[in-house]
C-alpha positions, -999 to 999 in steps of 0.1 A, spaced: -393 -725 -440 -392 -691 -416 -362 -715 -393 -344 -722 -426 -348 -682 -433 -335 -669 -403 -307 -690 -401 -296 -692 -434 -259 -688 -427 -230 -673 -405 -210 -666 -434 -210 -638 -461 -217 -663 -485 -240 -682 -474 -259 -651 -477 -248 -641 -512 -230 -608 -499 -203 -598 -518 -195 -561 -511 -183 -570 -476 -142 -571 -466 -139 -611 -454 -121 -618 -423 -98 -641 -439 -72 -649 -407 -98 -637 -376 -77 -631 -344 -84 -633 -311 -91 -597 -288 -103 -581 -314 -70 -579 -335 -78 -580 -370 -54 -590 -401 -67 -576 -434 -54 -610 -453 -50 -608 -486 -42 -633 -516 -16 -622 -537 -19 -588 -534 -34 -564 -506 -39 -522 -510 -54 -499 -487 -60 -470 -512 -81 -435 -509 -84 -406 -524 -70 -377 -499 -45 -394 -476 -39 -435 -467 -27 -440 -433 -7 -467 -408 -18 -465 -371 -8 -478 -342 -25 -466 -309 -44 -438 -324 -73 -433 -349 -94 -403 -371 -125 -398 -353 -138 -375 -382 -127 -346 -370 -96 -354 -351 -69 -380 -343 -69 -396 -312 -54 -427 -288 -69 -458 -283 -46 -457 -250 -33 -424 -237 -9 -439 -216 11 -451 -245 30 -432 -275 16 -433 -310 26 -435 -344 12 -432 -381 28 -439 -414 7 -418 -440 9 -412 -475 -11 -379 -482 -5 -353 -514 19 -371 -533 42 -377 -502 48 -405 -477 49 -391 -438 60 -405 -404 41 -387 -376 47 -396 -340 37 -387 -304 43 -398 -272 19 -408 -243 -9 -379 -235 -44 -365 -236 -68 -369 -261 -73 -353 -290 -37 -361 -305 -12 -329 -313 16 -349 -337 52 -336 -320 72 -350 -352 57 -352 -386 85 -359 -413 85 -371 -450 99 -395 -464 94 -390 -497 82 -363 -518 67 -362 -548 51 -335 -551 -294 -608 -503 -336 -612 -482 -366 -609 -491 -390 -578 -488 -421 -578 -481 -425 -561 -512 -409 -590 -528 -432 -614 -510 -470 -599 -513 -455 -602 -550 -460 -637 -547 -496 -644 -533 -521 -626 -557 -507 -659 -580 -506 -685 -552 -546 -676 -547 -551 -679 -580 -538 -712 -583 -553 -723 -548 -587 -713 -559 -587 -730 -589 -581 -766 -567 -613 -754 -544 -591 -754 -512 -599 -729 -485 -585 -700 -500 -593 -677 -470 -573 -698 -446 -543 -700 -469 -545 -663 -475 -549 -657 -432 -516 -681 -431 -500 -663 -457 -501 -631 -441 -488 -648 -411 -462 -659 -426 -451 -631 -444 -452 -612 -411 -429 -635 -401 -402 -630 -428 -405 -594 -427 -391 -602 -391 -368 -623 -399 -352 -608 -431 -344 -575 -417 -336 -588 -383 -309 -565 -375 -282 -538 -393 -249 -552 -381 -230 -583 -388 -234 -595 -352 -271 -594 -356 -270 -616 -387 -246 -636 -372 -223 -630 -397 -188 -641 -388 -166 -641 -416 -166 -602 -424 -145 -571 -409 -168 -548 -391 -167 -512 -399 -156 -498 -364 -151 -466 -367 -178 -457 -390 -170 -418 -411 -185 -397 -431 -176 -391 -469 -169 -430 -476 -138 -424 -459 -127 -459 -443 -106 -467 -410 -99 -503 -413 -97 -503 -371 -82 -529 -353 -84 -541 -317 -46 -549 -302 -34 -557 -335 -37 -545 -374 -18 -562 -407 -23 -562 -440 -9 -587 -452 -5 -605 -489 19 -629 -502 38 -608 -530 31 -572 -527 16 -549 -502 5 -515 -503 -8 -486 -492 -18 -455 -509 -26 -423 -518 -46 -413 -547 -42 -443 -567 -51 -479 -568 -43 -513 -589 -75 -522 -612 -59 -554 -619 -37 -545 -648 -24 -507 -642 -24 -481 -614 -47 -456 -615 -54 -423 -600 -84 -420 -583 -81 -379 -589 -56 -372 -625 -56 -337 -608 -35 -347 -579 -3 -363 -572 -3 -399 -559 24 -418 -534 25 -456 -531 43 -475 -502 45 -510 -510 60 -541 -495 74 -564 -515 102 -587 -523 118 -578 -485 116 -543 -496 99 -511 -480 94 -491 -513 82 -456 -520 69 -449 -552 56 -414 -566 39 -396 -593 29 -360 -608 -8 -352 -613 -13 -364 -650 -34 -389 -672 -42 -424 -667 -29 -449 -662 -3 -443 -637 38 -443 -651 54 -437 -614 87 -415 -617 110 -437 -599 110 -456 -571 130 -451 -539 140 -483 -509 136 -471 -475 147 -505 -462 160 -537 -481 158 -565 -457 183 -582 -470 206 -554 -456 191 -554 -417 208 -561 -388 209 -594 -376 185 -598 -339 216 -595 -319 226 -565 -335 194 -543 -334 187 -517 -304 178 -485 -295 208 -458 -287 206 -426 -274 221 -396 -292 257 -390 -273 263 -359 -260 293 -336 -264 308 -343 -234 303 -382 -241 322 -377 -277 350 -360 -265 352 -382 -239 356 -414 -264 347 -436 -237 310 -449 -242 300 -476 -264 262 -475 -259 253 -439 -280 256 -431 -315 271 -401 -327 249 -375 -356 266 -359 -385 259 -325 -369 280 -335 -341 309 -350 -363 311 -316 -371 309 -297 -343 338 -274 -340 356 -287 -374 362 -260 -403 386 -252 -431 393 -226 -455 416 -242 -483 438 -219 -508 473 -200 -509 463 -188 -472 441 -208 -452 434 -229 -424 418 -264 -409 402 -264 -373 397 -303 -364 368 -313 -346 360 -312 -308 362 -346 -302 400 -351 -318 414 -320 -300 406 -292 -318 439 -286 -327 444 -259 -356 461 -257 -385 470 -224 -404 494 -218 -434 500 -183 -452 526 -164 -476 537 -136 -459 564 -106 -466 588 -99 -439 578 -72 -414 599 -39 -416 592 -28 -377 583 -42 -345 547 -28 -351 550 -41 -385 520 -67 -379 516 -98 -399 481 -120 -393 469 -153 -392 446 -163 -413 423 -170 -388 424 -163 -348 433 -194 -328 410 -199 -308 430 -198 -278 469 -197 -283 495 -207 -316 520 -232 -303 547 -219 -328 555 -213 -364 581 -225 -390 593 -202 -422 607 -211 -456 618 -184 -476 607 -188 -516 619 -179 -543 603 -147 -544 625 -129 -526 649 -106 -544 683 -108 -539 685 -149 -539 698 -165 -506 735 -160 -509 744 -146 -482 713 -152 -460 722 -163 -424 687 -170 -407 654 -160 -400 641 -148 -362 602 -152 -359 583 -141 -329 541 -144 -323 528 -117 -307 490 -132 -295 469 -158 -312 456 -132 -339 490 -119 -352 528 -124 -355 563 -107 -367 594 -122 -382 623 -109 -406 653 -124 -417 693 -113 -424 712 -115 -454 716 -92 -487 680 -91 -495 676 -63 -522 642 -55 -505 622 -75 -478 618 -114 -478 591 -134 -491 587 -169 -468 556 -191 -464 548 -194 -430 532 -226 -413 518 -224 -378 502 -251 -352 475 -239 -322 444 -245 -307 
């Protein structure tokens, strides 16, 4: 009876314990795989988080290794995070925190001595030794008090099929904390979240005073769902995909690429660095309308174009500009006159131009102009 007692089982239920986590897939080295059926949350109130190589110690976050980088996906305050680090001491300072989305059963022995006040009763009444029995029976319930609280941990119970509580904190706040390895992992949808969880038929917020994120898994999908503080149940405002896996690379085509520099992108010779948008820009501007200009990029010259309508100058000092300095010289200009000018074109016999520096010019032309010619003016530099 005490044999049977102390080794009732190695399972959760073969004890009749059902507010336990069961270690569905276990793993070897302490990796662990929180393995769900069809669906699998990790859901609090505050913030939900995805670690690898660190860990909330209660009061701060730290590295399981310092020699390695570390990174957490968390959904906190309505908003889904990516925080990162790289290799270093103890306790963690996150170097890049960006969001991705916003939303703004024993015995006791109380239960035992229960038992033997009818057990005498019925002993005595068959005129067996009842002192004896009662000496035995207060051996024996020695013995179970033993046995049935033999220990406080899963190990001690011999309890295999649970997921220990590793990092124990305070405020029922829960790290599920894994060895090498941590997944959650469920056949059609999985999630993690912030301030909301699935009851079985609706999502709900834990607080109706505070916003609430999701990031779920499902259907080859990274999805990031959001709500506004408001009543139960849940109705998210929209839903956004980070990545659709139907529309990943293929193995062959996935790597790692530095960011090119400028001298690299004006070079147009490497293969093995990608180029930002800030960059694509660098050096390219414009200013459209009747007088304006376009300044191509770095990497395709930087070559300038400027256009302008212009009357014609009356002296040598008579100055006409550019819309904007060239940078370093104007190559040359061309003239049209319009139709503007008075006088027609009759008798017009040419037009002599000349550019003074990169900031300004003069021309004029010859013919029976009743006052000064009107000509639109294109010009080329860098």
């Amino acid at each position: 009876m005490v044999d049977s007692k102390a080794d009732k089982a190695t399972t959760l239920g073969g004890y009749g314990i059902t507010d336990a986590i069961p270690n569905l897939n276990p793993l070897p080295n302490n990796s662990l795989d929180i393995h769900a059926g069809s669906f699998g949350f990790v859901s609090s109130i505050l913030e939900s988080s995805l670690c690898q190589n660190c860990y909330w110690a209660d009061s701060r976050w730290m590295r399981h290794d310092t020699s390695k980088p570390a990174v957490c996906v968390a959904v906190t305050n309505g908003r889904a995070n990516i925080r990162k680090v790289a290799a270093g001491a103890n306790p963690i300072v996150w170097t890049y925190d960006a969001t991705l989305m916003d939303s703004n059963n024993t015995y006791s022995s109380t239960q035992v001595d229960g038992l033997l006040v009818p057990i005498n009763t019925a002993i005595d009444k068959t005129n067996v030794n009842v002192g004896q029995i009662n000496k035995d029976l207060v051996v024996i319930n020695k013995t179970l008090d033993k046995k049935a609280d033999k220990g406080t941990t899963l190990k001690e119970y011999g309890i295999t099929d649970a997921i220990p509580n590793r990092n124990p904190l305070s405020g029922d706040s829960l790290d599920i904390h894994g060895g090498q390895y941590g997944f959650l992992s469920s056949i059609s949808e999985t999630s993690l979240s912030q301030n909301c969880y699935w009851d079985g038929s609706s999502w709900m917020r834990h607080n109706t005073g505070l916003p609430a994120v999701v990031m779920a898994g499902a259907a080859g999908q990274l999805i990031v769902r959001r709500a506004d503080a408001g009543a139960n149940p849940i109705v998210f405002k929209g839903q956004a995909t980070i990545i659709d896996s139907s529309k990943l690379a293929t193995s062959a085509e996935v790597g790692v690429a530095r960011i090119a520099s400028d001298a690299q992108i004006d070079a147009g010779n490497d293969d093995s660095t990608i180029v930002t948008p800030k960059k694509l820009r660098r050096g390219c501007s414009w200013s459209i309308g009747r007088n304006g200009y376009f300044a191509a990029p770095t990497w395709l010259g930087g070559w300038v174009l400027q256009w302008a309508t212009t009357s014609e100058c009356l002296s040598s000092s008579d100055y006409r500009y550019f819309p904007t300095p060239f940078p370093n010289e104007c190559f040359g200009m061309l003239f049209s006159l319009m139709s503007s000018t008075q006088g027609g074109f009759g008798n017009n016999f040419g037009m002599v131009h000349q550019v003074v520096d990169s900031s300004r010019f003069l021309w004029n032309a010859g013919g029976t102009f009743s006052y000064e010619g009107q000509a639109f003016c294109l010009a080329l530099g860098k």
